[in-house]
C-alpha positions as CSV (number, residue, x, y, z in Angstrom):
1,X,-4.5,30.0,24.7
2,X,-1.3,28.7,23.4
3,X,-0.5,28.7,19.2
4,X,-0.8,25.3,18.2
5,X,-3.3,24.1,20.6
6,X,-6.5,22.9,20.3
7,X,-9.7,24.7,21.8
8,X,-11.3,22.3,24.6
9,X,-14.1,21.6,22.9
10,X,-12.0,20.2,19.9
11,X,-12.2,15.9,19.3
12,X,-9.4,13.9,20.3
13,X,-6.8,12.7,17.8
14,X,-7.6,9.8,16.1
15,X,-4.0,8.4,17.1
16,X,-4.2,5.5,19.9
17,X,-2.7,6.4,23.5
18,X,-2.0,3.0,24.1
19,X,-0.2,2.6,20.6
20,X,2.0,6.1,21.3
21,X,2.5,5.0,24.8
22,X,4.0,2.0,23.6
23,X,6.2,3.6,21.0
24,X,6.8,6.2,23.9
25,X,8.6,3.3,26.2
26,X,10.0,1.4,23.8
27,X,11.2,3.6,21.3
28,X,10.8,7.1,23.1
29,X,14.7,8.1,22.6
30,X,14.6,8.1,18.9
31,X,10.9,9.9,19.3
32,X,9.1,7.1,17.5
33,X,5.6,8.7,19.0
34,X,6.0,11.6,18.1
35,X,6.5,10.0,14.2
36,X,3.3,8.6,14.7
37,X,1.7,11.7,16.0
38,X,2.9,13.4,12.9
39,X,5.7,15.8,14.7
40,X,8.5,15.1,12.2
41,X,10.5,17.8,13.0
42,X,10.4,17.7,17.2
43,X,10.9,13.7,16.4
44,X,14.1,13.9,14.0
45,X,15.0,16.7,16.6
46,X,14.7,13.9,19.5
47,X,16.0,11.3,17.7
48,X,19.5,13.1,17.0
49,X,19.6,14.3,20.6
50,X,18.4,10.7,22.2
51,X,15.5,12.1,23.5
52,X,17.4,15.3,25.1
53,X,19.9,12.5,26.4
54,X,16.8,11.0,28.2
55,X,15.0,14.4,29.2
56,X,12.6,14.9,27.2
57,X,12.0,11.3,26.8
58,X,11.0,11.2,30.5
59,X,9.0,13.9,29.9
60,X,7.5,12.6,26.9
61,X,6.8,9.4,28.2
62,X,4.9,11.3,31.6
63,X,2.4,13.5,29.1
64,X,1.8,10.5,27.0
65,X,0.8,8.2,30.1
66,X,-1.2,11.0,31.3
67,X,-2.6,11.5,28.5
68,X,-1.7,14.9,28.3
69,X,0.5,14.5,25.1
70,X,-0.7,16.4,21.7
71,X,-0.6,15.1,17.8
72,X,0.4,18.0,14.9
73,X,-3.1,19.1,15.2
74,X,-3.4,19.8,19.0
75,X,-5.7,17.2,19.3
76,X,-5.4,15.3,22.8
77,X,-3.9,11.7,21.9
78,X,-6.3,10.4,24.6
79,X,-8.0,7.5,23.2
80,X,-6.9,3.6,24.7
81,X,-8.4,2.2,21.6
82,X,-6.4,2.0,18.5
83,X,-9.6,0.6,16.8
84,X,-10.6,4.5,17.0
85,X,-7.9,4.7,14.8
86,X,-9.5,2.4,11.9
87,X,-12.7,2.8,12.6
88,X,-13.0,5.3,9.3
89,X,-13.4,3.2,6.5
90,X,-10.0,2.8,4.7
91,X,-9.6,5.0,1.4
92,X,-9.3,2.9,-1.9
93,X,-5.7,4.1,-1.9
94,X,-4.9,2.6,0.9
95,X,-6.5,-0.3,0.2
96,X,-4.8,-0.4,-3.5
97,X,-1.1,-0.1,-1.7
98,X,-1.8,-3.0,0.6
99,X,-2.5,-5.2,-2.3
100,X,0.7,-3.9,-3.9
101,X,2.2,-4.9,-0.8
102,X,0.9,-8.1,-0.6
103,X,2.0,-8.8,-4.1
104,X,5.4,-7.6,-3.5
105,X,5.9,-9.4,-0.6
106,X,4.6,-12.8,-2.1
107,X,6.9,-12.0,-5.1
108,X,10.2,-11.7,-2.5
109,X,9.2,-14.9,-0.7
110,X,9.4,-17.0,-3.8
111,X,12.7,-15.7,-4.8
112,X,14.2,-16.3,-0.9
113,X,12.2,-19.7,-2.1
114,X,14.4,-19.9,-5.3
115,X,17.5,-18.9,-3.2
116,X,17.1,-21.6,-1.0
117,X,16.9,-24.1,-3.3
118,X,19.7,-23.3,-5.2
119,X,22.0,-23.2,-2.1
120,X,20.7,-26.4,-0.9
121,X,21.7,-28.1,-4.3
122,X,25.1,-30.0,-3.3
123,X,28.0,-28.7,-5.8
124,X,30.7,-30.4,-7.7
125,X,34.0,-29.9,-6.1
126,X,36.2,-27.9,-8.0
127,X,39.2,-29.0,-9.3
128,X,42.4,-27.3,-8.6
129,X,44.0,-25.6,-10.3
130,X,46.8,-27.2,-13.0
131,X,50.5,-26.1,-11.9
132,X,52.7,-24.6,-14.5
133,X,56.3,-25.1,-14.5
């Protein structure tokens, strides 16, 4: 058996086929799936080469479609579903940061509320300036 793979009775990854395949097509040159899959290094690798100058994007994008394509784990990434994904119940953590989120985001609408306003207010014309002589 190869190092880093998983035996074949191991469970699939929790990561969605569909959602790598998608990241695979659209942003397969700058390894975007293999972010998601948690390959950080091979992905900042393939990102600085543009995916092997298209390469090992083509390849990528061929194991990924096949389903053939492996997360950090070794686990298959073989699932459609990205509801797989979620269906763990979401740690309070996570569920903590989305509020902050949420927050944040409300809180950077009102002042690009504020903003607007302000630049929508007509101005005074200013005056020139006095000449000296």
């Amino acid at each position: 058996m190869l190092s880093g793979s998983a035996p074949a009775t191991a469970p699939p990854s929790p990561r969605s086929r569909g959602v790598a395949l998608a990241l695979a097509a659209l942003l397969g040159p700058f390894g975007a799936h293999r972010f998601y899959v948690g390959k950080l290094k091979s992905g900042a690798l393939m990102c600085a080469t543009l995916g092997g100058l298209g390469i090992w994007y083509l390849y990528d994008l061929i194991l990924v479609s096949a389903g053939s394509f492996r997360d950090v784990e070794g686990r298959l990434v073989s699932r459609w579903d990205p509801e797989y994904a979620l269906a763990a119940s979401p740690s309070d953590a996570l569920l903590e940061e989305v509020d902050t989120l949420r927050a944040e985001v409300a809180e950077l609408a009102e002042r690009v509320e504020f903003a607007e306003r302000l630049l929508a207010q007509p101005r005074a014309p200013a005056e020139p300036p006095a000449f000296r002589s």
